[in-house]
Backbone bond lengths (Angstrom), bond angles and torsions (degrees), N, CA, C in turn:
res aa  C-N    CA-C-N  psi(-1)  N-CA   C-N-CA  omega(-1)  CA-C   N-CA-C  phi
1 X - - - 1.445 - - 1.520 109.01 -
2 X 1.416 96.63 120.34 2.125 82.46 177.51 1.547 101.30 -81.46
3 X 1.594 91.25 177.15 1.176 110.79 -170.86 1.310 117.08 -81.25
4 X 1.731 124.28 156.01 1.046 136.97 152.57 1.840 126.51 10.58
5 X 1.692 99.90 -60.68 1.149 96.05 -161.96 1.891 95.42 -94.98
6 X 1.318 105.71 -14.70 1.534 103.33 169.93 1.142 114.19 -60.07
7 X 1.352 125.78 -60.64 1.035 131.60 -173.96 1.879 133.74 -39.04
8 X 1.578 86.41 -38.17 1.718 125.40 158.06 1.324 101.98 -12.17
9 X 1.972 98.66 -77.25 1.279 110.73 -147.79 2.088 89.33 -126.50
10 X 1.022 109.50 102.53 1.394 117.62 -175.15 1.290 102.64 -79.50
11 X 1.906 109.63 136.90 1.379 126.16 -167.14 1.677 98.56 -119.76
12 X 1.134 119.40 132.62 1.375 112.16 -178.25 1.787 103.99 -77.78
13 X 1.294 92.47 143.72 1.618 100.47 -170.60 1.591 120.61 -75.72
14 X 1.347 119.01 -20.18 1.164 131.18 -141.43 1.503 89.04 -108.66
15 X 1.782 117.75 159.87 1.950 94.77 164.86 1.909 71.15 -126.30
16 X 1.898 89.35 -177.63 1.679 112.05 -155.52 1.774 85.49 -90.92
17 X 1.342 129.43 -11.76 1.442 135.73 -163.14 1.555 111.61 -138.47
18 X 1.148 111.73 -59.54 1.530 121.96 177.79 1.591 117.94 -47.44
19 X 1.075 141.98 132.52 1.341 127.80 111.93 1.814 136.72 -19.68
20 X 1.111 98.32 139.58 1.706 77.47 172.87 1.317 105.21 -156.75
21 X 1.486 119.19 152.10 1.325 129.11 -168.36 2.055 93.54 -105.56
22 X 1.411 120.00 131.41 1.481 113.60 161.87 1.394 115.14 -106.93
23 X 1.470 143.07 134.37 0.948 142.43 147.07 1.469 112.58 -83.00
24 X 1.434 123.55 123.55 1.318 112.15 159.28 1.633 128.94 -156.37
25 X 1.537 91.23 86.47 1.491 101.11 -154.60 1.651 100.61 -79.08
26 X 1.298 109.20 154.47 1.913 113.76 -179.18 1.510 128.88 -59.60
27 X 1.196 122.16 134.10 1.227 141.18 -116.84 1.382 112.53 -12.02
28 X 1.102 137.10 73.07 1.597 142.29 90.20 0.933 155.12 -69.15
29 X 1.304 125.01 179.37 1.471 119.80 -165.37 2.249 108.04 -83.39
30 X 1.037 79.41 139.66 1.977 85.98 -171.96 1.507 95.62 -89.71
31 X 1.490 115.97 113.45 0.926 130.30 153.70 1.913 143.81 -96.82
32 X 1.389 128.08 114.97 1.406 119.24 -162.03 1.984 107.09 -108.65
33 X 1.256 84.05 152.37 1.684 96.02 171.42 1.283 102.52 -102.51
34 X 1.118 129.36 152.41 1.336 109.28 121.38 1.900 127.90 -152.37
35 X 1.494 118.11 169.99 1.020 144.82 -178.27 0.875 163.78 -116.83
36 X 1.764 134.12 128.31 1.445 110.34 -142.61 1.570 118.53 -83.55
37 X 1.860 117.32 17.09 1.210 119.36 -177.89 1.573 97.84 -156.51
38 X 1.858 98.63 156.18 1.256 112.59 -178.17 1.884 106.79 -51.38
39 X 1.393 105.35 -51.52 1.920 118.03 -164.33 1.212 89.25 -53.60
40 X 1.451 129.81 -56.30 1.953 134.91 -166.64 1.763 89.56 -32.47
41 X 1.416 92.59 -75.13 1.634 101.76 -165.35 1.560 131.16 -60.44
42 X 1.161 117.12 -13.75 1.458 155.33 126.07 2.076 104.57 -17.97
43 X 1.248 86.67 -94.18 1.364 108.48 173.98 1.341 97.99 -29.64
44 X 1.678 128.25 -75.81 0.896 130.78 -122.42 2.135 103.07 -81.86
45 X 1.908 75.16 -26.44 1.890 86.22 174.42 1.328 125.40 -51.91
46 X 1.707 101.40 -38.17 1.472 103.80 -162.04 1.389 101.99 -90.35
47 X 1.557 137.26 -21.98 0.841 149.76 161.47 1.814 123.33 -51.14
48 X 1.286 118.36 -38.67 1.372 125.61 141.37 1.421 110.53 -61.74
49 X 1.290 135.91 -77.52 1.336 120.33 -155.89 1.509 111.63 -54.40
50 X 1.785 130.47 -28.84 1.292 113.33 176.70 1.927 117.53 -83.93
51 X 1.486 96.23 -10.40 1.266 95.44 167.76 1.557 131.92 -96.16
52 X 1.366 106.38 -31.71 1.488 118.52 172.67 1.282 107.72 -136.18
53 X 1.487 115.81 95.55 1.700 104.38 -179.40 1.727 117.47 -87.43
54 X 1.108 108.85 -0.99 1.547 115.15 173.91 1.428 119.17 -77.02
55 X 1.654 112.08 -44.83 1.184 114.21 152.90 1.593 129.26 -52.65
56 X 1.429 101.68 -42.29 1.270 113.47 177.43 1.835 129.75 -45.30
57 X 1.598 89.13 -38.70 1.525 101.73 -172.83 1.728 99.60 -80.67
58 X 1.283 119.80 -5.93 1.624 110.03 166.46 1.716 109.69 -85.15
59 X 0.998 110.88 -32.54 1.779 123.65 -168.66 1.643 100.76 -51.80
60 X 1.337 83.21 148.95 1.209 111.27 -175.94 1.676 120.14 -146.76
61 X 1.142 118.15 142.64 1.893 115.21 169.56 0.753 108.34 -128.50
62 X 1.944 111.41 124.74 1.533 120.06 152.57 1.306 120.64 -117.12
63 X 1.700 106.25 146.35 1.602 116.76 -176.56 1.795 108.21 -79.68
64 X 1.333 86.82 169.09 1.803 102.17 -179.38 0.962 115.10 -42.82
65 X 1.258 147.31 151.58 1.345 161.93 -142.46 1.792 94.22 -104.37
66 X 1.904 93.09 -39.53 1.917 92.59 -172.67 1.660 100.47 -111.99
67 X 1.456 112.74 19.87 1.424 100.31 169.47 1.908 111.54 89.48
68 X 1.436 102.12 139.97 1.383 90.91 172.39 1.725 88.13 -157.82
């Protein structure tokens, strides 16, 4: 869940090209990657879950809005 002041000013999650990875663990701050390929974001999952699996269990990936 992001925070307070995120919430404020709402950022659309998704990009029109990118991939994107969301972290958004409860009340913290929601943080996004993103990437110009499905494997990047891939990578980047498993790479959180062996490094931070608490974060991990909030993560999430979404594809391009127009497909890639």
């Amino acid at each position: 869940m992001a925070t307070w002041h995120q919430l404020q000013r709402p950022v659309k999650l998704y990009h029109e090209t990118d991939w994107t990875v969301v972290i958004d663990p409860p009340n913290q701050m929601r943080a996004l990657y993103r990437t110009s390929s499905k494997e990047l974001a891939e990578v980047y999952m498993r790479n959180l879950r062996a490094n931070n699996p608490g974060a991990a269990q909030h993560a999430y990936i979404l594809k391009p809005a127009k497909g890639k």
